[in-house]
C-alpha angles and dihedrals in degrees: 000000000000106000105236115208086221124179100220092189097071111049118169107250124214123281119282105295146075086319108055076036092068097036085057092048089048097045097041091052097037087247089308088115108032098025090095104046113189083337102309123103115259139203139201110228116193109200128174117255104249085214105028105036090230138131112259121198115204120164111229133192105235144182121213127217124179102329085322122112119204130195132163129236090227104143088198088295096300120153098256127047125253124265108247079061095062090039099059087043080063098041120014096191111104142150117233119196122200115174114320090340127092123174134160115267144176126234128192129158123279118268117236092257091050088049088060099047100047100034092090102036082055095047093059090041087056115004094180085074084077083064098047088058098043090053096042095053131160081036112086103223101230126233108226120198123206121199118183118229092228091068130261101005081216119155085036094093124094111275 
């Protein structure tokens, strides 16, 4: 894999809306204010741009297990995946950020077998994910795991 010179402290935010609202609100409290959205933890996932090279920002809902952290590539149940998907399947460094903390990570999609531990965890974190698939049919929403590179990214999690 090519090795990218990347500066990790400037990622590009969404576009003006709810969503770069959120990312503002995250960053400018240190996660005190965005980390609980409509009640369910949230993260801040950097990814590279597969085409620009730059760092990207995108707020996910997550679940946590055992110092792994776990979001789906649902876009709202749209027919192609999002981009910070296909970014991270370019480029699987990334920096996560939960809360205060932000460590490098890396991020790759969900085994089979992890697929069929955490779908339903995820599902009763987030049931509209049900939706999402139904709607994106025939496209399988992928599971995406980030490890951090730190080690178990444990007392991270909501409490």
């Amino acid at each position: 894999m090519q090795q990218l010179d990347i500066d990790w402290t400037r990622p590009a935010d969404p576009r003006p809306g709810p969503l770069l609202d959120h990312v503002r609100a995250y960053v400018g409290s240190a996660g005190a204010d965005g980390h609980l959205w409509h009640g369910l933890p949230t993260l801040l996932l950097t990814t590279v741009g597969r085409r620009s090279g730059r760092p990207v920002r995108t707020p996910l809902v997550y679940g946590e297990d055992a110092g792994r952290l776990i979001v789906l590539a649902a876009a709202h149940g749209r027919p192609d995946h999002p981009a910070w998907y296909g970014n991270l399947t370019a480029h699987p460094e990334v920096r996560v950020q939960v809360r205060a903390a932000v460590l490098p990570a890396t991020a790759y999609t969900a085994t089979p077998l992890q697929r069929e531990t955490y779908g339903e965890y995820m599902t009763a974190l987030w049931p509209a994910y049900d939706d999402y698939q139904a709607a994106a049919w025939p496209r399988e929403i992928p599971m995406v795991i980030i490890e951090t590179l730190s080690g178990p990214a444990g007392g991270l999690a909501p409490s």
